[in-house]
C-alpha positions in Angstrom: 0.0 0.0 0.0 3.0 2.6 0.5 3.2 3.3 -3.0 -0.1 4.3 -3.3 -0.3 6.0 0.5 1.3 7.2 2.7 3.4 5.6 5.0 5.6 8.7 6.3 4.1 12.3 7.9 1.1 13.6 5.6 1.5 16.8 3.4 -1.0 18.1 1.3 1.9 18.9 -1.7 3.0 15.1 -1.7 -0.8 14.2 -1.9 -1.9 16.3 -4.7 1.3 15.1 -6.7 0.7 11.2 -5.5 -3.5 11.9 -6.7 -2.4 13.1 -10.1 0.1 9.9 -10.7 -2.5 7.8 -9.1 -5.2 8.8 -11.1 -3.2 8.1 -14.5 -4.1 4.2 -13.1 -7.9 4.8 -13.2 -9.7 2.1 -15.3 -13.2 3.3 -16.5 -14.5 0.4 -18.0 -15.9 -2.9 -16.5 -13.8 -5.0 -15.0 -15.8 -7.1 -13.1 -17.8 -10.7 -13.6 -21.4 -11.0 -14.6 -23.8 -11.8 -13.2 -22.7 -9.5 -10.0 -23.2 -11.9 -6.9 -21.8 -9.6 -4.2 -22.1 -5.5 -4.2 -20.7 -3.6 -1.2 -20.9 -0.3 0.6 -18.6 2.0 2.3 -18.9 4.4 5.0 -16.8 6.5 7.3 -18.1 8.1 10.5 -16.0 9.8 13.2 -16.4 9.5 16.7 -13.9 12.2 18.7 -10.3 11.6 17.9 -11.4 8.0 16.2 -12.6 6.9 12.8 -15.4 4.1 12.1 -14.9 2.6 8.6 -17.6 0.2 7.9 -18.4 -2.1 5.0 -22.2 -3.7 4.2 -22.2 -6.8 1.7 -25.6 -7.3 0.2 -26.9 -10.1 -2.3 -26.9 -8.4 -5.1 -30.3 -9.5 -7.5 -32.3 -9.5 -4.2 -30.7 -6.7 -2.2 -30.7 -8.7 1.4 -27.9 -7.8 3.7 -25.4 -11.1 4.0 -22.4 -9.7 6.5 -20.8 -6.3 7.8 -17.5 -5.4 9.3 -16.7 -2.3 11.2 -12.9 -1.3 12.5 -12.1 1.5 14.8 -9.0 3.3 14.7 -7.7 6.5 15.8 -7.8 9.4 13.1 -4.3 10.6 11.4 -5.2 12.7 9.5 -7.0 15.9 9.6 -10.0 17.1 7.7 -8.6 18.9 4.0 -11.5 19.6 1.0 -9.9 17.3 -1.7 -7.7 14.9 0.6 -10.6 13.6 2.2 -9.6 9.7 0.7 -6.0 9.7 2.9 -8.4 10.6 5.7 -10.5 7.9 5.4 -8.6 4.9 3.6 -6.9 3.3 6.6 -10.2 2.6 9.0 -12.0 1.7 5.5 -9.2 -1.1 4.5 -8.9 -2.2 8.0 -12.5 -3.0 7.7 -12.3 -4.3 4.5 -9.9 -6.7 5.9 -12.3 -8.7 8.1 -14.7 -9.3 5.3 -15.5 -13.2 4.7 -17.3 -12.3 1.3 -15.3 -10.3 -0.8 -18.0 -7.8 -3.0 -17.4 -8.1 -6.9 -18.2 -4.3 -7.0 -18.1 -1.9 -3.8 -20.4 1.7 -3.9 -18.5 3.8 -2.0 -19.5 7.4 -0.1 -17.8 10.3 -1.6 -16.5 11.1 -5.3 -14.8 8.5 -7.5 -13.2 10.7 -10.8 -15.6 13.6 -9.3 -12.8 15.4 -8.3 -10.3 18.5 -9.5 -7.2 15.7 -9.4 -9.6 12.6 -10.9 -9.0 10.9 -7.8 -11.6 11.1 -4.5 -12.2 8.4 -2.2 -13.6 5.9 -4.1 -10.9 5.9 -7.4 -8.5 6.2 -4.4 -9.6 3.1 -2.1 -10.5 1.0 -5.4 -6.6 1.4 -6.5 -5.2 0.2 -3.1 -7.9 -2.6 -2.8 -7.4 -3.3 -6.2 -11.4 -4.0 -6.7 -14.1 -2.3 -9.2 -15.4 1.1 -7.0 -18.0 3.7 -7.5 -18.2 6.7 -6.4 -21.7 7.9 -4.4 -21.7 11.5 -3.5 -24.3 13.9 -1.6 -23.2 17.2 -3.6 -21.3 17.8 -6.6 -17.4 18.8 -5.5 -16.5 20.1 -9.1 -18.2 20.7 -12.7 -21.6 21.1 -13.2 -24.7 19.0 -14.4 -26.2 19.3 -18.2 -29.6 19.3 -19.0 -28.8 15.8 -21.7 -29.1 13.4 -19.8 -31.8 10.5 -19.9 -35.0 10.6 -17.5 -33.1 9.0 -14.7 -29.7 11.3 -15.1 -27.5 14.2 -16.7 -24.2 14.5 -17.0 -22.0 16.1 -14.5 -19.1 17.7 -16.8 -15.9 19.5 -15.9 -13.7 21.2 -18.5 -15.5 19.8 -21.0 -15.2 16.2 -19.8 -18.1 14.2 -18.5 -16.7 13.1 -15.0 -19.9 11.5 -13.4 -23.9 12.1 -13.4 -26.7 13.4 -11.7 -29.1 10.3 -10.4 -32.5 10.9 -9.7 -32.8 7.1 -7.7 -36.1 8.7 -6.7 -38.9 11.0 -8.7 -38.9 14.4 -7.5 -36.3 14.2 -4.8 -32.3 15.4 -4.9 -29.5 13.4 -6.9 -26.8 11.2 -5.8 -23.9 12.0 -7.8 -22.6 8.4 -9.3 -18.6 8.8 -10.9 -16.6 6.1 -11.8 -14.1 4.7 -8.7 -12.4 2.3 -10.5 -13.0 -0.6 -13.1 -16.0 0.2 -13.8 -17.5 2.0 -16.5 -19.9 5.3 -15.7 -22.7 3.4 -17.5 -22.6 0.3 -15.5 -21.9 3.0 -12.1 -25.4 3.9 -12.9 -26.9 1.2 -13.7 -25.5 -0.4 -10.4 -26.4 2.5 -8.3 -30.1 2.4 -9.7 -30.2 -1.2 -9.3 -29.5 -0.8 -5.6 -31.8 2.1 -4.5 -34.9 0.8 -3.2 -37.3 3.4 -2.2 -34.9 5.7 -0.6 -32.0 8.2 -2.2 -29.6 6.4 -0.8 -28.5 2.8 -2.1 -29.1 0.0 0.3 -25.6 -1.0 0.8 -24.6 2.7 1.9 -27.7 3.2 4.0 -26.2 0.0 6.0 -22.9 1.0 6.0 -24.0 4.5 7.3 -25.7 2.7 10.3 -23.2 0.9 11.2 -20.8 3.0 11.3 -22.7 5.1 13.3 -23.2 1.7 15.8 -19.6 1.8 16.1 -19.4 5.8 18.1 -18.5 4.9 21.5 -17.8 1.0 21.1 -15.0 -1.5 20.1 -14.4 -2.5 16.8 
């Protein structure tokens, strides 16, 4: 992982250059089996001086929740717009790590290509686990959405590159905004997303992961 982390003191210059070699890596087209068996989901919540990573695994045809891991570990790293992913990489690997089902694709909270260096949390945390990531975000962190789309979406585009999409997962309420992590491609992203939003804004596996990493504030993980 130290080539594509940090294993030394944190500095944002280091970071911005390591995001911009990293991102060169970024594969935006599918890399993973079909049918999808497994699809994961990714939180982070913070409790004090102590992050909660946490990872939901969910049947993926049938959405029904199959195992979750939490770890708890103390936070490194401040809070930096843009840096967010060396932040909140190490509690979400650490959790990662005590998975017995490993998720053919993983949605992940926060930007995947979304991002002024092409490289948020989820491209970040799909290149160091090596696994097919997309990138779930609450509000757009750069570019701007077109009016193009299809019914369900519209592109979110930043210097004149498409970098992700507006997702209406429900009618008449606000977007997620789906980018590619990595391995994936942004039409499969969507599709996926879609696939596993049922009823709410929020895909299932996220809403899970959310909750439990909120279960972790004030325990041991």
């Amino acid at each position: 992982m130290s080539e594509l982390f940090f294993a030394r003191r944190f500095n944002t210059g280091n970071a911005r250059k390591l995001q911009i070699r990293l991102s060169e890596k970024v594969i935006q087209k599918d890399c993973f089996s079909e049918p999808i068996q497994y699809v994961g989901g990714v939180d982070i919540a913070y409790d004090g001086k102590e992050s909660i990573g946490a990872v939901a695994v969910f049947e993926y045809e049938q959405m029904k929740l199959v195992e979750t891991a939490t770890s708890r570990q103390t936070t490194t790293i401040p809070y930096i717009p843009t840096f967010l992913s060396f932040r909140e990489i190490p509690p979400a690997v650490s959790a990662f790590k005590k998975l017995q089902r490993t998720p053919d694709v993983v949605l992940v909270d926060g930007q995947g290509i979304a991002h002024p260096r092409r490289l948020g949390f989820a491209s970040h945390l799909g290149l160091v686990l090596d696994m097919p990531t997309i990138g779930v975000a609450k509000s757009v962190l750069c570019g701007e959405v077109r009016d193009n789309g299809g019914k369900r979406w519209k592109p979110l585009v930043y210097k004149g590159n498409v970098i992700g999409a507006a997702v209406e997962t429900r009618p008449h309420v606000k977007p997620v905004y789906v980018s590619v992590g990595h391995k994936v491609s942004l039409e499969s992203a969507i599709k996926i997303v879609l696939h596993c939003a049922r009823g709410y804004r929020i895909p299932e596996p996220l809403r899970e992961a959310h909750k439990e990493a909120e279960r972790g504030k004030g325990g041991k993980s």
